[in-house]
N, C-alpha and C positions, 0 to 999 in steps of 0.2 A: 504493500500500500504506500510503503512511504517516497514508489518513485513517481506517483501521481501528485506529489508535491513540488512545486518550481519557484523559481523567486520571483519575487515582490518586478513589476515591471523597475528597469532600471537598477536595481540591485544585483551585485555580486552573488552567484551562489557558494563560492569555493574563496575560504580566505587563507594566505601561509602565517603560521606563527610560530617564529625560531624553528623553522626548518616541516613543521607540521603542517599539512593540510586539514581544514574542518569544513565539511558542507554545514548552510545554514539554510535550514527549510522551514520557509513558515507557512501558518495552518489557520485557513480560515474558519473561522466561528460564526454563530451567531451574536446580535448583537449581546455585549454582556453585561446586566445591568444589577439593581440591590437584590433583584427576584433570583439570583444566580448562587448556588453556593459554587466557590473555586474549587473545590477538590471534584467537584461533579462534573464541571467544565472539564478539566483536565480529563479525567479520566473519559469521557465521552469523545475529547477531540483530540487528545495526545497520544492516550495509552494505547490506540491501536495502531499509530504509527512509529511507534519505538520499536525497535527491533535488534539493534546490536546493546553487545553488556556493558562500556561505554556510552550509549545514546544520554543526552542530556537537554531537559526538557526547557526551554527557556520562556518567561511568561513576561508580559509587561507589568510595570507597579499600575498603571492605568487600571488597567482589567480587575488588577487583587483589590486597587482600592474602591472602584464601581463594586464590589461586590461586599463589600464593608458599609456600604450605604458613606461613604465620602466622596461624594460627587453631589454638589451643591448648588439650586439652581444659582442665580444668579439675583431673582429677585427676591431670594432669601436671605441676602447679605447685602446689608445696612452700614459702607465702609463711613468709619470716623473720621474729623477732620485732619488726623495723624494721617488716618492713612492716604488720604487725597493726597496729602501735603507730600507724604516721602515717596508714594508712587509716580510723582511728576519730575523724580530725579532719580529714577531706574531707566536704565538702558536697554531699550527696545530693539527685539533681531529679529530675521524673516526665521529665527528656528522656532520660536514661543515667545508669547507674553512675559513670563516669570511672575515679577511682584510689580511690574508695572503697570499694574492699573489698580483703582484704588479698593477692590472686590476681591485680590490674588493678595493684594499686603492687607486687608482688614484681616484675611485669616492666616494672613503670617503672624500677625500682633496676638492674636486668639492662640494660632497655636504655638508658638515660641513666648510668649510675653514683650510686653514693652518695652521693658529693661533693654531684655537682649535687643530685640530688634533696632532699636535706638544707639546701643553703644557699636551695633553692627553697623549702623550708619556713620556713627563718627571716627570709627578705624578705616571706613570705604575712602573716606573724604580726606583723613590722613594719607593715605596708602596713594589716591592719585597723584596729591599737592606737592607731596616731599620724596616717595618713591616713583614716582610715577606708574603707579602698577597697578591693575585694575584684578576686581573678582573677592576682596577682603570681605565685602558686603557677607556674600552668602557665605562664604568660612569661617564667619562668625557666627552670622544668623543658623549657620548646622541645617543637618540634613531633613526637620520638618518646613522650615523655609525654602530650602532650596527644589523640595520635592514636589510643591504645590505649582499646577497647571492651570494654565487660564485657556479660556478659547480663543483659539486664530482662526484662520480664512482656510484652513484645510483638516478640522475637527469635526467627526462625522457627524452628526446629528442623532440624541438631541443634546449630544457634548456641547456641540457649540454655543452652549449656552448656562456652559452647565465652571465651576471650579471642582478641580479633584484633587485632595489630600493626597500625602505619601500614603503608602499604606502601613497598617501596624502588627508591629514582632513580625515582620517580612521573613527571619528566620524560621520563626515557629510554624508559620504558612508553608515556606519552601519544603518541611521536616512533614506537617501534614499530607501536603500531596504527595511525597514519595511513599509515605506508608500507604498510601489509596494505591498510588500505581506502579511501584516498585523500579521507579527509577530515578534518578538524581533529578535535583531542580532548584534552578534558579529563578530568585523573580529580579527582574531590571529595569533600571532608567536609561535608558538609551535614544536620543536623538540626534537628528542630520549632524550636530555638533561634536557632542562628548556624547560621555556613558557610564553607569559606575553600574555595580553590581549590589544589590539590597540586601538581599537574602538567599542563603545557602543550604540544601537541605544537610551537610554532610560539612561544616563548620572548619575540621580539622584536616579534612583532605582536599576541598573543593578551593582552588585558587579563585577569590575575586579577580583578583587582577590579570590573573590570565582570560578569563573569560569575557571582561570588559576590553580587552586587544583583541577577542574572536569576533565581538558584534563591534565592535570602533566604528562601522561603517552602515551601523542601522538598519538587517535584512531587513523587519520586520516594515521600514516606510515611514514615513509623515502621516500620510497622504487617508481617505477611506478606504483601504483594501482591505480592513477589515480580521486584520491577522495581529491579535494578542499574546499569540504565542509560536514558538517555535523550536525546532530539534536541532541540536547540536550534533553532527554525526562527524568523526576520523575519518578520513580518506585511505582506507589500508591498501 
């Protein structure tokens, strides 16, 4: 089954990493939304295309967190005049919003606190002036800041309308779905940009960071294609 799967239009299927080749195939779903449990997902749209003892299932944070019910319409947040104020000096790119608008930083403030958020701004504004060197913001702000997604102009609907939290104990998520389906799994941030790796089912053996240089290049898309998750397969 799993050579009925191909990549994302405009994506690589085959990446080398230090000398390794890894096919990355991703796996279309239905949409997934709070009515979804993740382990059900998986097991419905992954577990039957895993097939080697190596395969490694790979899932969006988007998906895990729609399925935690954090994904927030839009008219359900009521951003403070903070946060109008500090989203009108985030740095806006064609890869995301981030906390640039004033409904992506209202729940950066909710979910990080004030404090942080604020002193994350005033290390950002050091970090330009006198280092010149951008990105302090969210290495302050940490990873419930940095993980929160607003809608752009290629967010399938009815995301586009919608803010979606990181998702939570991404570990312990990663570690549930492999006991459903018995094989490794990661859940990820990954965009056209960067990528980090969230959660691991297998802590002690499973390298973040090599797996964040497998997807570096986003099979899974921008775009609606509609693929939340997908297989890591060795090219033997």
């Amino acid at each position: 089954m799993s050579e009925e799967l191909k990549p994302n239009s405009g994506k690589h299927e085959i990446i080398e990493v230090d000398g390794v080749k890894y096919r990355r195939l991703p796996i279309v779903t239905h949409l997934i939304t709070d009515k979804d449990d993740i382990c059900d997902v998986a097991e419905k749209y992954g577990k039957p295309v895993l097939s080697q003892p190596d395969d490694v299932l790979f899932i969006s944070e988007k998906c895990v967190a729609c399925t935690q019910k954090r994904a927030i319409p839009l008219e359900d947040i009521h951003p403070r005049k903070l946060a109008v104020k500090l989203s009108n000096h985030v740095t806006k790119t064609p890869h995301g919003i981030g906390l640039g608008m004033p409904e992506t930083m209202e729940m950066a403030l909710q979910e990080t606190g004030t404090p942080r958020i604020l002193f994350a701004a005033a290390v950002s504004v050091i970090g330009k002036k006198i280092f010149h060197k951008k990105g302090w913001f969210y290495k302050v702000a940490g990873y419930r800041a940095r993980s929160i997604d607003g809608p752009c102009h290629n967010t399938i609907p009815p995301y586009n309308h919608y803010v979606v939290l990181g998702p939570l104990e991404p570990d312990k998520v990663a570690k549930q779905i492999k006991d459903r389906i018995g094989y490794d799994v990661a859940i990820v941030d990954i965009n056209d940009l960067e990528g980090q790796i969230l959660g691991v089912s297998d802590k002690k053996r499973m390298d973040k960071e090599l797996y964040a240089r497998i997807l570096k290049d986003n099979p899974l898309g921008q775009d609606d294609q509609q693929t939340p998750m997908g297989v890591i397969r060795v090219v033997k």
